[in-house]
N, C-alpha and C positions, 0 to 999 in steps of 0.2 A: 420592412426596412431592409436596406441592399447594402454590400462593403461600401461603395458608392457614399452612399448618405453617413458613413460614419468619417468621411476622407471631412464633407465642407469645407473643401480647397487648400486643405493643409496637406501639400505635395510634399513626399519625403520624409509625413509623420512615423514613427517609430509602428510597427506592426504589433497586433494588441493579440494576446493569448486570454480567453475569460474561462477558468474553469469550476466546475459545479462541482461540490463536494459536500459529501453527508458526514465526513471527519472534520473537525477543526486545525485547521494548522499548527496550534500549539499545545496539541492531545499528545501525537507519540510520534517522532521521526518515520516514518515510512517511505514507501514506494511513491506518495505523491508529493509530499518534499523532496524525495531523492528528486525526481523529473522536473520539478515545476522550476527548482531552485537551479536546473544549468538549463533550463530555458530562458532565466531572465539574462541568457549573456545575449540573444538575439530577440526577445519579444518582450513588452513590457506586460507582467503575468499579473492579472486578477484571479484572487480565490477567490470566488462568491462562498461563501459558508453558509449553511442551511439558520433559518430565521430563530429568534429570540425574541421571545414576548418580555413587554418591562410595560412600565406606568409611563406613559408619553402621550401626547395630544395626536401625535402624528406620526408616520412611519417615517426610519432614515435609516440611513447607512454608517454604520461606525466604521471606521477604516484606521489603519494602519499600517505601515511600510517593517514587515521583518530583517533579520538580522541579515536573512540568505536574498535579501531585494526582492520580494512579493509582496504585492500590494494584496493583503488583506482585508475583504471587506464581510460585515454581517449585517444582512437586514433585522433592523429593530421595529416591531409592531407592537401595536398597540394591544393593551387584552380584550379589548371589547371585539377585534376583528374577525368576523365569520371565516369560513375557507375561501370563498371565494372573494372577499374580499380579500387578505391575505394573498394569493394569487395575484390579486390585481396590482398591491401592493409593491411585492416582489418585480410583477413586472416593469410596472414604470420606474422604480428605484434601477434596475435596471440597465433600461434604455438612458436614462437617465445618464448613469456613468458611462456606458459606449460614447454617446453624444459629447461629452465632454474633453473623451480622450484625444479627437477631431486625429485617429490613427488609417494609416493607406491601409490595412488592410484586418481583417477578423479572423482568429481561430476561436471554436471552441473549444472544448477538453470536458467531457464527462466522467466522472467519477460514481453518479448516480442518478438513471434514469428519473427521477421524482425529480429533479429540475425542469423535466420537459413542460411540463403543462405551463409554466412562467416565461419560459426562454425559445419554446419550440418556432414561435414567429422571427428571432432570426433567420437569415437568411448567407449565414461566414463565409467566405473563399472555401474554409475548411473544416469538417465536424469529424472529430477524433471519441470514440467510443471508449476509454481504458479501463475494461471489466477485469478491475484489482481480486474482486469477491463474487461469490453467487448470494448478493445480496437478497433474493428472494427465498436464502432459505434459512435466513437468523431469522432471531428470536425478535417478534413483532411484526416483522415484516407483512405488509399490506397485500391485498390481490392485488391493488389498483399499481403496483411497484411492477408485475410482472405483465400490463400492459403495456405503460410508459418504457418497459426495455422493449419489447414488442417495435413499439415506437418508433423508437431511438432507433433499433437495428434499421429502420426502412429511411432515415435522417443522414446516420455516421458516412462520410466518408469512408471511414477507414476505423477500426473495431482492434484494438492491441487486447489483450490478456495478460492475466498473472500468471499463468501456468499454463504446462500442456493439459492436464484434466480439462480445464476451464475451454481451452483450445477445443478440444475433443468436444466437449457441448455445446460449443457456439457456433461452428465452423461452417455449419451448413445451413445458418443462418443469417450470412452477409456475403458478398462475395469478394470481401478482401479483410478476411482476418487470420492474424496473426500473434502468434505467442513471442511472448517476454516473460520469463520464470525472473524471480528474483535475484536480481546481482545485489553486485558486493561494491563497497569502500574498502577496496583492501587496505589501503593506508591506514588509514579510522582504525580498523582495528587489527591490523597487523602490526600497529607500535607497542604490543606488548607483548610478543610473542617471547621477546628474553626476559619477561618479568615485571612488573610493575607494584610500586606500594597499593596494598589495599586499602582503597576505603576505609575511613575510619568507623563505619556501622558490623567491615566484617572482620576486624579485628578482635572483638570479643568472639566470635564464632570457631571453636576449637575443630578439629578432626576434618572427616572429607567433607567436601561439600558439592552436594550436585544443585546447578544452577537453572532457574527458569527469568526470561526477561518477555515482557509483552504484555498485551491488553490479556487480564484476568475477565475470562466472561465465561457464556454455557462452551464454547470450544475446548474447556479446558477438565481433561478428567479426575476431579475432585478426589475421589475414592481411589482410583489409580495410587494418585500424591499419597496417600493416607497408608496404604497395603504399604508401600514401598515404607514409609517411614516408620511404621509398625515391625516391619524385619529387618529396618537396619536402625536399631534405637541410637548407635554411635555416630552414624552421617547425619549430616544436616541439609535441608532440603531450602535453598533461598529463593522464595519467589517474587521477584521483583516485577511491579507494572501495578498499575490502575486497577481497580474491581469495579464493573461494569455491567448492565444489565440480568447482575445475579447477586441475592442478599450477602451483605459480607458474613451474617451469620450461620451461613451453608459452607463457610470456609472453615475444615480440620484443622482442629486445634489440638498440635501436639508439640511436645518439650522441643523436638526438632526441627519443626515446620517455623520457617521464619517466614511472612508477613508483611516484607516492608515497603509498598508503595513503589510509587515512582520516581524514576530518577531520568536525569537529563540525557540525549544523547549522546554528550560529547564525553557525561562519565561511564558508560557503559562498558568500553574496553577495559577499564581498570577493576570491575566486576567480576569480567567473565575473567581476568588472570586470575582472580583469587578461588574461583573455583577447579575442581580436580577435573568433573566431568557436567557438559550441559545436555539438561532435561528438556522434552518437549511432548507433555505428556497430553498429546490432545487425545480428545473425546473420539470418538467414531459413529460423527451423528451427518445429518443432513447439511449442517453450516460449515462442516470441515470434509464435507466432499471433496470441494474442487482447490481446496488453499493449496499455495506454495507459499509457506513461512519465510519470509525476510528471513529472520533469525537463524536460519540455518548456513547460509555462506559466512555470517557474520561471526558465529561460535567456531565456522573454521578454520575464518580467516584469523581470528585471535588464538590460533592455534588448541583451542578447546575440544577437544572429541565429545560424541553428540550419545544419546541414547531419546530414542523416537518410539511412537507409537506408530503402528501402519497407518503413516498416511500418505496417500497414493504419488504426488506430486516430489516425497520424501524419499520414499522406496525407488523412483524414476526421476533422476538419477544415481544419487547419494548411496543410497543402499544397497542399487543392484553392485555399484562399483568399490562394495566394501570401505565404504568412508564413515557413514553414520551408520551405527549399531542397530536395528529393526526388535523392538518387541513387543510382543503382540499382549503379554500379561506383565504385572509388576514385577511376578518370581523372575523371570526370564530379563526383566531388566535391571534390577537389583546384579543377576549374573551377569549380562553385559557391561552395566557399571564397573564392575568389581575386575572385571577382564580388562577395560578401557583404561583403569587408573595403574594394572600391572603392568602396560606393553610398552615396550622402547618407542618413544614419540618420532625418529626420526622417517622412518622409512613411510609413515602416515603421513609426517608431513609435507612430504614428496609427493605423494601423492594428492595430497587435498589441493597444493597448489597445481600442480599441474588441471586439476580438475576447474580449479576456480579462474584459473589463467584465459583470461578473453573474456570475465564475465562482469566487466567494472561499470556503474553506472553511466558512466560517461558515452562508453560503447552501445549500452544500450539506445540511452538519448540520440546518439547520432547516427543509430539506425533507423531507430521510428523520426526525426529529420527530416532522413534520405526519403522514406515514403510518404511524407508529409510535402516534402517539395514535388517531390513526383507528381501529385496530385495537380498543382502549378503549371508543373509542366504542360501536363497533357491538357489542363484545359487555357493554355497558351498556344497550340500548335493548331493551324487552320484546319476545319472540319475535314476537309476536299486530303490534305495530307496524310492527315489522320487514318484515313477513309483507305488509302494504297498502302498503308502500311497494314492494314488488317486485310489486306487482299479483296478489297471491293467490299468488305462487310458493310451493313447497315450500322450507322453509329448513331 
């Protein structure tokens, strides 16, 4: 199937963005609502979201139109469906909706190679790789995940990252990839920087409080949380997010350790004002190699000072530039805590902005854009042209 066959003579149709994603869109605001959501000011954006088995005769697409204008859609199969039927599935639900959209032209957007085997027979204007994660090295992850990226690298146009770690792994694996470390909404959450009422969950919550927000899973160092709250029995530790593929009953249970689920994005800035200082107490495993935590411009853009474990993408740049606190043990972070909640916030805060200044999602969007029209471009420009600009090379 060609962009071509997705036009059937509807000149002028809106340009269609379909992205493949192994998160659901209404799991946890991130990096691919940031992006997906100021794409639909110029492409009408499909989330495919990874399938759900239910009791049905037949497979279909459940769809929905979000708040942020993404068309959401999830394949529904049936239980009785082998894999490759299932595949098969996938696929024609699929083409199915391209053919419908009757749009001038196709992008994809990958979020995870395990789409490939359903969607690889496209054939888009343009195929956007954005390796958010080193999803080959969480917990379940398949071998058959680290062919399909294999794949993909030989597919993508063009290959973004979440970080420079992830950059540094990938790089010499496509020839045109590029890093995007996590930006910021500074607005989002710089509207509380002079203060905001707390939530009414942390109001009963007396004394300091160091905060965590995000997907609770194996990235996160359980026993870490536990040492620290064990030597400081008068702080309070708020871990706010989801619990995900790790039993909630491996979760420390102490008088201080609060528990509470998830909360919405748009309330998160009023969280992080009520805490004194934010925690990010990952693991130091193979799934938290190559992360650049969102969470980290967003704790500083709400003016929160941070205390981190070494993780690499944190230490570079945050760290080295004395902005978020580095430690490598509980003791040592317990001490940077307790130094973070003593110091005059002004002079930091000059500085975190300055650090964060140029880093807003928007910027980002409209630089991966810029290299996404480029692509356009150049395969708009007649061979023979092409051909003298590279000095007689073979193109």
């Amino acid at each position: 199937m060609t962009a071509t066959a997705y036009l059937n003579g509807a000149e002028g149709a809106r340009e269609l963005l379909v992205c493949f994603s192994h998160l659901r869109w209404n799991f946890v605001f991130q990096r691919p609502q940031h992006l997906l959501s100021r794409a639909t000011r110029r492409f009408k954006v499909a989330f495919f979201e990874e399938p759900l088995r239910e009791a049905c005769s037949r497979p279909f697409l459940r769809t929905y139109v979000s708040r942020e204008g993404v068309n959401v859609a999830t394949p529904i199969l049936p239980l009785d469906l082998d894999a490759d039927e299932a595949l098969a599935a996938q696929r024609s639900l699929l083409d199915r909706y391209i053919q419908r959209q009757r749009s001038r032209s196709l992008t994809t957007w990958y979020y995870t190679p395990a789409a490939l085997p359903f969607s690889a027979h496209l054939t888009p204007d343009a195929c956007v790789y954005d390796c958010m994660d080193e999803l080959t090295a969480f917990k379940g992850a398949s071998q058959e995940l680290r062919f399909c990226e294999q794949r993909l690298f030989k597919q993508a146009d063009l290959v973004f990252t979440g970080g420079f770690s992830l950059y540094e792994a990938k790089k010499s694996y496509h020839k045109s990839v590029h890093a995007f470390p996590s930006s910021i909404d500074a607005h989002h959450f710089g509207r509380v920087r002079q203060g905001a009422p707390a939530p009414e969950d942390m109001q009963g919550i007396n004394g300091p409080k160091l905060g965590f927000f995000g997907v609770i899973d194996e990235r996160m160092d359980l026993d870490f949380v536990a040492a620290m709250a064990d030597a400081t029995p008068h702080w309070n530790y708020v871990m706010l997010g989801p619990v995900v593929k790790i039993d909630s009953a491996s979760l420390p249970r102490r008088h201080n350790i609060h528990w509470i689920g998830g909360r919405s994005y748009d309330d998160l800035p009023e969280y992080i004002a009520s805490w004194n200082v934010g925690l990010m107490p990952f693991a130091l495993n193979e799934s938290t190699r190559f992360i650049s935590p969102t969470k980290t411009p967003e704790f500083l853009a709400a003016g929160c000072p941070v205390v981190s474990t070494p993780i690499r993408d944190v230490i570079r740049p945050y760290g080295d530039a004395k902005i978020v606190d580095i430690a490598k043990d509980p003791q040592s972070a317990v001490a940077c805590a307790q130094r973070l909640m003593d110091m005059p916030k002004e002079p930091w805060l000059a500085a975190v902005d300055k650090m964060l200044n140029g880093n807003s999602w928007d910027e980002t969007w409209a630089r991966m854009l810029d290299l996404m029209d480029g692509l356009r471009e150049e395969a708009s420009r007649p061979a023979a042209a092409l051909s003298r600009e590279l000095g007689g090379a073979r193109v």
